[in-house]
Every structure is written in structure tokens, then in C-alpha cells.
Backbone as numpy.savetxt, mean C-alpha at the origin, in Angstrom:
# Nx Ny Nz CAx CAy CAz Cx Cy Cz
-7.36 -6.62 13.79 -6.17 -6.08 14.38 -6.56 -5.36 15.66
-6.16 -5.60 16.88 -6.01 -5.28 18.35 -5.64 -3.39 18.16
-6.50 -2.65 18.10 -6.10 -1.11 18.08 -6.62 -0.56 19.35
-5.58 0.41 19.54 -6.13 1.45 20.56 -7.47 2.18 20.26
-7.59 2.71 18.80 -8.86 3.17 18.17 -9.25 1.70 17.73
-10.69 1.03 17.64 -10.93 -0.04 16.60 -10.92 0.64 15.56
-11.53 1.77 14.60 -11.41 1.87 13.87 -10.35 2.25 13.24
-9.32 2.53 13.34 -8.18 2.92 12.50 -7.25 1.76 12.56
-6.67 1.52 10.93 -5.98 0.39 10.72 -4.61 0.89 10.71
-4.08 1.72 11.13 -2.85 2.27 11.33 -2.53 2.55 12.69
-3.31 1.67 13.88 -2.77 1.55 15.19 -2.57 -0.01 15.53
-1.91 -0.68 14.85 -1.30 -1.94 15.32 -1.08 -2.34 16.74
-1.15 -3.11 17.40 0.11 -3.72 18.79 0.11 -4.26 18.21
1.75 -4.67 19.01 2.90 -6.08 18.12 3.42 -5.81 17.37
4.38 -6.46 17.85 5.51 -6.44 16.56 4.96 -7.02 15.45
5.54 -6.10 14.22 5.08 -6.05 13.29 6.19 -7.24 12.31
5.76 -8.27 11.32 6.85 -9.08 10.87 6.86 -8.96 9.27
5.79 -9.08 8.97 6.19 -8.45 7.42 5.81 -7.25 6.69
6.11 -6.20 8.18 5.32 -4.58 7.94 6.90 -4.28 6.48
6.37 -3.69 5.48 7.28 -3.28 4.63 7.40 -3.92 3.46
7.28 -5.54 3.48 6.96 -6.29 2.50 6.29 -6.51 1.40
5.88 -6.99 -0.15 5.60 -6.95 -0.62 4.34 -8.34 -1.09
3.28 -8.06 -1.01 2.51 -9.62 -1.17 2.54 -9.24 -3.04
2.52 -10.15 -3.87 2.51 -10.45 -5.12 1.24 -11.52 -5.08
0.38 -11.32 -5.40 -0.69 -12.21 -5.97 -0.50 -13.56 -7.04
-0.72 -14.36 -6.44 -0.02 -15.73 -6.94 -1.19 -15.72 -8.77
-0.67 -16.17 -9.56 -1.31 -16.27 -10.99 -3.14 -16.79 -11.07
-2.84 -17.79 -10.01 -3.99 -18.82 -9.78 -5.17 -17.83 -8.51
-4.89 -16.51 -8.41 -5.82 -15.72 -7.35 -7.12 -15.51 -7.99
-8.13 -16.04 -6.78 -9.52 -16.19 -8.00 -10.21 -14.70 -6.67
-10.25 -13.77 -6.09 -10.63 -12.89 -5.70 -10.13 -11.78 -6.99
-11.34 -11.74 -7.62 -10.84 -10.51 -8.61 -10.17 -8.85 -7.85
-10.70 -9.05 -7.08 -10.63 -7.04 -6.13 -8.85 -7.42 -6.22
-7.73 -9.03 -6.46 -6.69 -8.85 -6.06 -5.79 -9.94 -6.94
-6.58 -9.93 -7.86 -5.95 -10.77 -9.51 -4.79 -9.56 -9.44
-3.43 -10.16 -9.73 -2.36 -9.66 -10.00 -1.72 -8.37 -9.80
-2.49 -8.23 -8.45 -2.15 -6.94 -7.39 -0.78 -7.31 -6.75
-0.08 -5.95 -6.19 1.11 -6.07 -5.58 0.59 -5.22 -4.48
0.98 -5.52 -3.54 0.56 -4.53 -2.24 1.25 -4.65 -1.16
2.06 -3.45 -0.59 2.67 -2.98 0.69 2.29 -3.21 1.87
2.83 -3.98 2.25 2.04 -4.37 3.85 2.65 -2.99 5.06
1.70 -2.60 5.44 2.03 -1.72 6.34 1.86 -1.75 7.16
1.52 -3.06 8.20 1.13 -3.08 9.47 1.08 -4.72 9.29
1.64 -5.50 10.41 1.37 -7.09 10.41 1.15 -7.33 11.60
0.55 -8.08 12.35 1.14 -8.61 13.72 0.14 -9.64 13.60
0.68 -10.34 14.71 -0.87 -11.20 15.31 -2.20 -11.29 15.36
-2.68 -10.22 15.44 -3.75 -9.40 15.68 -4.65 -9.37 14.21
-3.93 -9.21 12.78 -4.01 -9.04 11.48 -3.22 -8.24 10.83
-3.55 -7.92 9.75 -2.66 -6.82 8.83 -3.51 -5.86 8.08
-2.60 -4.60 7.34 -3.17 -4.16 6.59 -2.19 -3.54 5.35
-2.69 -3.30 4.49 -2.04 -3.06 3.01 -2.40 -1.96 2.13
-1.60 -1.89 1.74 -2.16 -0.66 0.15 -1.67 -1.54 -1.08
-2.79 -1.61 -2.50 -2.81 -2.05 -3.20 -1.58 -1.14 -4.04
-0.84 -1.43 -4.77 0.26 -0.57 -5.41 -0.32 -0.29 -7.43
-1.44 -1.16 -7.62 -1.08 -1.09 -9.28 -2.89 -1.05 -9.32
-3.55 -0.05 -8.95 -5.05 0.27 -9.10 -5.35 1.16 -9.31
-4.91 1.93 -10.15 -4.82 3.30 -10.32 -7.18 3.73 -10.29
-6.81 5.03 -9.63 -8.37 5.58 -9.55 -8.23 6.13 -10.58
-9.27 6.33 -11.70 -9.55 7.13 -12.73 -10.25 8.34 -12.92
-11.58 8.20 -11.98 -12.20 9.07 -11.76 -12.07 10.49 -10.76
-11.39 10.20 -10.21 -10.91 11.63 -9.45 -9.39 12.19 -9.79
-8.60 13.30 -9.69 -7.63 14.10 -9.75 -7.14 14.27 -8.69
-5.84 14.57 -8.27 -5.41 14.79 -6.90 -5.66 16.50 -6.90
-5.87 17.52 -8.03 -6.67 18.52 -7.55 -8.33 18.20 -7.45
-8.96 17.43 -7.35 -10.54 17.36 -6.76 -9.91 16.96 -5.56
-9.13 16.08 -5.27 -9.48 14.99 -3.95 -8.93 16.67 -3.13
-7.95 17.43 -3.33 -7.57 18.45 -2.76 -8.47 19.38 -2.61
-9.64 19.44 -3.31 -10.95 20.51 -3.14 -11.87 19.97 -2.48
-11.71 18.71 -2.10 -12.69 18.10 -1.39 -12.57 18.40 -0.47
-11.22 18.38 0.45 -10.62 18.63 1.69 -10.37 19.57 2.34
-10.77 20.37 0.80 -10.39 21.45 1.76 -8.80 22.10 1.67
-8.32 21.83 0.56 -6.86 22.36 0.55 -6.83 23.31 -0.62
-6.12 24.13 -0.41 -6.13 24.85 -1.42 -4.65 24.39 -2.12
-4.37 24.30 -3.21 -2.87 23.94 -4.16 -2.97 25.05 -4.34
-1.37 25.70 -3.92 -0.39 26.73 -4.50 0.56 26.25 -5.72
1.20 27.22 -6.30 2.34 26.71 -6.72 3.41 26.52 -5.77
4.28 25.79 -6.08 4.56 24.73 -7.03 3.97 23.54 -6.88
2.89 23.17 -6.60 2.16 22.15 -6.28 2.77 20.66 -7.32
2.88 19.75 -6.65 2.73 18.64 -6.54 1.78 17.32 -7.16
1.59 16.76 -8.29 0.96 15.72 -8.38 0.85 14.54 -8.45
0.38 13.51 -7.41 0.91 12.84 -7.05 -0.43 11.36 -7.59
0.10 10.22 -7.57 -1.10 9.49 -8.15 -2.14 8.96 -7.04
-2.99 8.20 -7.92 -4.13 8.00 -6.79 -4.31 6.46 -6.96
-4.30 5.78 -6.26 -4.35 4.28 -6.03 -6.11 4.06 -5.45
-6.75 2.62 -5.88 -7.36 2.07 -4.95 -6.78 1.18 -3.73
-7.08 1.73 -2.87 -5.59 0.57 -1.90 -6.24 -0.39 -1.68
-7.72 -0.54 -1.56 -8.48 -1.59 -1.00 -9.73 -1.72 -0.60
-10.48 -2.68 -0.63 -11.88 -2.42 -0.71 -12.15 -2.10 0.37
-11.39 -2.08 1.46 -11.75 -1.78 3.04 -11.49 -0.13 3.28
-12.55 0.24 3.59 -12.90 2.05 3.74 -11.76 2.85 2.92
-12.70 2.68 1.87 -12.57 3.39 0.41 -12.65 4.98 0.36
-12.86 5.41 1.74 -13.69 6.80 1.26 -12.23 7.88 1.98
-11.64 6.73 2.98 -10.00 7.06 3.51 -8.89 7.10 2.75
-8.14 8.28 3.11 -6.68 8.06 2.13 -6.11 8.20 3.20
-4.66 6.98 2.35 -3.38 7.00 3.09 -2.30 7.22 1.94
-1.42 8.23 2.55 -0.01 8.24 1.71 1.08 7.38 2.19
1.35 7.04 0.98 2.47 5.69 1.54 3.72 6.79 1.14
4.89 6.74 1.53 5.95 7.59 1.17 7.82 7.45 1.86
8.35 7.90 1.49 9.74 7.89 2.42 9.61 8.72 3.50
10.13 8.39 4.10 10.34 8.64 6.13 11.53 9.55 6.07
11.64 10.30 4.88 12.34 11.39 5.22 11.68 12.78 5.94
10.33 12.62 5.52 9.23 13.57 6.28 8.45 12.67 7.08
8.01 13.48 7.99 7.52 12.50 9.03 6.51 13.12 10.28
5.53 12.62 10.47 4.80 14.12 11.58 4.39 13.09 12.30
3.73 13.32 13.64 3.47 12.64 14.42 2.25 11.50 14.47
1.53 11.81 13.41 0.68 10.68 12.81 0.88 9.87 11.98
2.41 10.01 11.67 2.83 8.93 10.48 3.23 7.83 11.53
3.00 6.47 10.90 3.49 5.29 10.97 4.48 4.53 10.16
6.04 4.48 11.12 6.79 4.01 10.11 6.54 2.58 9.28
7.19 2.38 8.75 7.03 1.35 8.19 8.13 0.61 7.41
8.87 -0.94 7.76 9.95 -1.12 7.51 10.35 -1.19 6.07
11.94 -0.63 5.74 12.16 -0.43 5.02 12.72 0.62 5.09
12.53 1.49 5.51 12.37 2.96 5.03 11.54 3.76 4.71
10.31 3.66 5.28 9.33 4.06 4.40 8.28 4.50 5.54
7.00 5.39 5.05 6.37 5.38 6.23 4.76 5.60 5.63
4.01 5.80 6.49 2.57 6.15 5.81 1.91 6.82 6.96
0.88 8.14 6.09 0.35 8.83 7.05 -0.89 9.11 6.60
-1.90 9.45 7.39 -3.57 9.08 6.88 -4.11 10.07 7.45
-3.68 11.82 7.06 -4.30 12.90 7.87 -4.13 14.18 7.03
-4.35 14.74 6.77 -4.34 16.06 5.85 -3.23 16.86 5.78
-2.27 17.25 6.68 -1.48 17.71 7.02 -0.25 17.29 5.56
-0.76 16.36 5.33 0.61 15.35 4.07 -0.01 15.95 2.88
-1.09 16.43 3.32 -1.86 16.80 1.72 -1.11 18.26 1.43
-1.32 19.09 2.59 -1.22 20.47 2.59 0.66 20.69 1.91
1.17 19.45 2.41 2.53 19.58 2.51 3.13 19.71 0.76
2.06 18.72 0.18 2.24 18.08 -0.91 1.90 19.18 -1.69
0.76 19.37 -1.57 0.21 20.75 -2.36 0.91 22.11 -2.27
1.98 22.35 -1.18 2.71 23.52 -1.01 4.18 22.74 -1.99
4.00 21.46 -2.69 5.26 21.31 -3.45 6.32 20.82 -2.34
5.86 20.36 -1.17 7.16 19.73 -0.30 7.07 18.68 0.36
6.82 17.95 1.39 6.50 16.77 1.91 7.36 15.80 1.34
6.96 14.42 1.58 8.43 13.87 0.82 8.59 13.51 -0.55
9.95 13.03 -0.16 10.64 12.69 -1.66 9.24 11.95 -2.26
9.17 10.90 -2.10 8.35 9.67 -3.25 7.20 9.67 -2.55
5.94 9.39 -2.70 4.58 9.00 -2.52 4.00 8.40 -3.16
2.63 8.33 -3.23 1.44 7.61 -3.41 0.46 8.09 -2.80
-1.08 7.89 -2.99 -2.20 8.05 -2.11 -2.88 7.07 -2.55
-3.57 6.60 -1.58 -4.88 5.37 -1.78 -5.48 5.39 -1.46
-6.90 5.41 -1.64 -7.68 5.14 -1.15 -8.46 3.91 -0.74
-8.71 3.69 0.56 -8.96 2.32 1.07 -7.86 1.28 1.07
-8.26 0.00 1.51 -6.71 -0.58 2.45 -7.21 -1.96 2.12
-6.37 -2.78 1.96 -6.74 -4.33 2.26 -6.17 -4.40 3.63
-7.43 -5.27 4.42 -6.98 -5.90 5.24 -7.02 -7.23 6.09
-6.44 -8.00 6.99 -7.31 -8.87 7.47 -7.41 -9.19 8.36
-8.02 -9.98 9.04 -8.47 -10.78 10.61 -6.76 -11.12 11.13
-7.06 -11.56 12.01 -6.14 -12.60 13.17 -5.90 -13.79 12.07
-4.86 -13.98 12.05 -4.11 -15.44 10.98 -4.47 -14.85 9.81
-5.21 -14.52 9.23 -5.92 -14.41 7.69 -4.99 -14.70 6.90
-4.06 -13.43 6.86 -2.82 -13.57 6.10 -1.98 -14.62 5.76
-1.87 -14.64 7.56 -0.54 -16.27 7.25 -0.87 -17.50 6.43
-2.75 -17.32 6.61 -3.09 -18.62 6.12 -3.43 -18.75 4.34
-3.31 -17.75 4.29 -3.46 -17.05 2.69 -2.11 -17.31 2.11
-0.96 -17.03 2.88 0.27 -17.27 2.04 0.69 -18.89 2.38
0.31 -19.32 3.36 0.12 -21.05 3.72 -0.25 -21.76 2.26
-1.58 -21.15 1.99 -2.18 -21.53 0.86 -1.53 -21.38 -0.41
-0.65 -20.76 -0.12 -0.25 -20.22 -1.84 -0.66 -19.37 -2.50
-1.51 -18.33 -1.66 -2.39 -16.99 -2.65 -1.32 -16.30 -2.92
-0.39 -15.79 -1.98 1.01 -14.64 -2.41 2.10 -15.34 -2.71
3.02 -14.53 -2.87 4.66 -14.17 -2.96 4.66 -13.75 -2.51
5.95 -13.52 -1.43 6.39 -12.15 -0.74 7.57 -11.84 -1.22
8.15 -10.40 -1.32 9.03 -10.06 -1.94 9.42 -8.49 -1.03
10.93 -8.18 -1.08 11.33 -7.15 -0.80 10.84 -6.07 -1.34
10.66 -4.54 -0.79 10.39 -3.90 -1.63 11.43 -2.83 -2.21
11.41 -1.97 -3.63 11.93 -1.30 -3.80 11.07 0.21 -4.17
11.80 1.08 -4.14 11.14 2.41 -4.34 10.82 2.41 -5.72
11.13 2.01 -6.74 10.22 1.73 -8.20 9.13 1.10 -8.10
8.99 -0.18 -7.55 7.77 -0.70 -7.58 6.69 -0.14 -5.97
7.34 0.66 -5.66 6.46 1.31 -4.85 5.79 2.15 -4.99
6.70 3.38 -5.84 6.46 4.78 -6.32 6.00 5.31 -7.36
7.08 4.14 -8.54 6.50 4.84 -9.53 5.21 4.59 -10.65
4.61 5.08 -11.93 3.91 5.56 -12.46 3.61 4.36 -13.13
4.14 3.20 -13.70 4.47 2.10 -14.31 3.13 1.18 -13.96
2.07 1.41 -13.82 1.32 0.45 -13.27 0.83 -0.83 -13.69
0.88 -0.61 -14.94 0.65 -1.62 -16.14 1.71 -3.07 -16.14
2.63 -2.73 -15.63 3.62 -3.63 -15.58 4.32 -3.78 -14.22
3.60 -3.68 -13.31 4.03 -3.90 -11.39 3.81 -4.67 -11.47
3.04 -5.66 -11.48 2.95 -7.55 -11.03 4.12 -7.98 -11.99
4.23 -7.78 -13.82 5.01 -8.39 -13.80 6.24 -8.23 -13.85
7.18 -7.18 -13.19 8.29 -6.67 -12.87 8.36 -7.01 -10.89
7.48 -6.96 -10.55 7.62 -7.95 -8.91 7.93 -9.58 -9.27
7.41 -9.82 -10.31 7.69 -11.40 -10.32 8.62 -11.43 -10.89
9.63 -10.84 -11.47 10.65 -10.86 -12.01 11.82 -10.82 -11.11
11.12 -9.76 -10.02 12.12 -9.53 -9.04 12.48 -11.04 -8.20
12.12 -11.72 -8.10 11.88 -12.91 -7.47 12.58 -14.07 -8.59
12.13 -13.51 -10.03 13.12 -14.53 -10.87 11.96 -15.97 -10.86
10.85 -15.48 -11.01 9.73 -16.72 -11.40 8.65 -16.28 -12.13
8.89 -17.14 -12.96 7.81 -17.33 -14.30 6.80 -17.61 -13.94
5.73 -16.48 -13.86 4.01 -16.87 -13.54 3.70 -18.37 -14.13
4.19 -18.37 -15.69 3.47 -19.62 -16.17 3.73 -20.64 -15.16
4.68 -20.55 -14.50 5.37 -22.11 -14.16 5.32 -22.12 -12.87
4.55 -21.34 -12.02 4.42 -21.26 -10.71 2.73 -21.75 -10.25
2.08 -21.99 -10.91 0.32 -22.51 -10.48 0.62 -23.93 -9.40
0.45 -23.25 -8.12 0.77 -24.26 -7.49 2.13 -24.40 -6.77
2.80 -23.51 -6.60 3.87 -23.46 -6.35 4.29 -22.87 -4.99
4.92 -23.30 -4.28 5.59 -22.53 -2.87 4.89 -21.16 -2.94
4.45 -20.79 -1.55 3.58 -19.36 -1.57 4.95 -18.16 -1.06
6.07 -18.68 -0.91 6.80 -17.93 -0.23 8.62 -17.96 -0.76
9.13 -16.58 -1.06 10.36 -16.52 -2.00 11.20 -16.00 -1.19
């Protein structure tokens, strides 16, 4: 992806076409890191894309450690919010995916309604019990090259699907792939091989 920073995957050029969207991992996905993952595209263009995995929950850390790591102190009424792997691509970064009802100058919207921000400031917000309505945090991002994507759903690796604030937000992780494929109204069994695109 073409960035003003190279390293940060949250400075896109271009219009963005399926920023907001939902990739669903087709049944037949032989990359285990993304066997029956659902993930938010938050950035698309020409250039490449990038994503947060939605159903990877981290086990090993707490959103009070990741908050002592940083350096934040949690007050009451503090806030707990879950912790995602978003992606094997710089794992050691968090991004909050969330509603664009809060919003600071390092957030990047993101269509839909929705926005994501990758800076501490969302932490502090969160931990003072305010920031926005719905979230997430992840750590690390899928992402990919120039075409990657297109040629991945060419192939038949995804679904794409609208998103909603349940399968974005909430806690349910166990059952996000198969409540996205529902949303779409197709039977994993009967899709191996099937149109990459709904």
C-alpha cells in the first residue's frame, strides 16, 4: 500500500472500495492464520489493503496488562474491552476498530460508520470509561500487496459481506464465521468451489 509513512497501514491513497466490508473465509481456506476468519477491511485501494481479524480472541494478555504496558493508568469506571489477534502483520501494534461517534485526529474513518484508531489516546479514553460506543482492539493486521486481494477473492478464498455492529463488536466469537455466512444465506457445506463474491 502507497503510504505517506511506509510503515503505517492506516495511511492509504485512493479511494478506498471495499474499506468497511466484510471478507468471510471461504470453507476450502488452506492458510490456517485465516481458516474461518471474518475480517474488517479497513483500508482498500490499488495500492493493497488492510484488515482486522474479528473472531481471534488473545488469551494471554488482559486489557488491564495491555493498559500497564502503556502506560495508562485505569480509573473507575473503566472500561473492558476485548482483545483480538487482527493479524500476523505487526503483532506487537494495536488498533481499535469502533463507531465514529468519537473520533480524534488520528482516527481513520472507515465506511460504514465506523472508524479505527492506532494511538493511545483511545486507550486513555477507554480506560476513563468513555471513548466510543462499541470497540474492539487487535493486535496486528492482515494485509496485502498491490492486487493481492482482488486476486484472492478472484480465486474464491472470500465472501464479502456487509457489515453489522454484532458481528463486529460483539463477544460471540465462537460463532462469527458461522453467523456471517448466514448473513449471506449460504451453506458452507454447499459452497467448496463456489462464486468468491455475494
Amino acid at each position: 500500500m502507497v503510504r505517506q509513512d511506509p510503515t503505517d497501514p492506516l495511511d492509504p491513497v485512493g479511494g478506498d472500495t471495499l474499506s468497511g466490508q466484510l471478507l468471510i473465509a471461504m470453507p476450502s481456506m488452506r492458510d490456517s492464520r485465516f481458516a474461518r476468519s471474518v475480517i474488517c477491511i479497513c483500508a482498500h485501494s490499488p495500492e493493497g489493503a488492510m484488515g482486522l481479524i474479528l473472531n481471534r480472541p488473545i488469551q494471554k494478555l488482559s486489557f488491564d496488562a495491555l493498559l500497564r504496558q502503556v502506560g495508562v493508568e485505569a480509573v473507575p469506571p473503566q472500561r473492558d474491552i476485548r482483545l483480538l489477534n487482527g493479524g500476523p502483520v505487526d503483532e506487537g501494534r494495536g488498533f481499535v476498530l469502533h463507531t465514529n461517534e468519537w473520533r480524534e485526529e488520528g482516527s481513520l474513518p472507515v465506511e460504514g460508520g465506523f472508524a479505527i484508531t492506532a494511538n493511545v489516546d483511545i486507550l486513555k479514553a477507554i480506560a476513563e470509561g468513555s471513548g466510543p460506543r462499541q470497540c474492539v482492539l487487535a493486535l496486528g493486521y492482515a494485509g496485502w500487496g498491490p492486487g493481492q486481494l482482488d486476486a484472492e477473492i478472484a480465486e474464491n478464498a472470500w465472501l464479502i459481506a456487509p457489515p453489522d455492529e454484532a458481528l463486529l463488536f460483539d463477544s460471540e466469537l465462537k460463532t462469527k464465521w458461522d453467523r456471517a455466512m448466514s448473513k449471506l444465506r449460504v451453506d458452507p457445506s454447499r459452497i467448496v468451489g463456489a462464486a468468491g463474491h455475494a
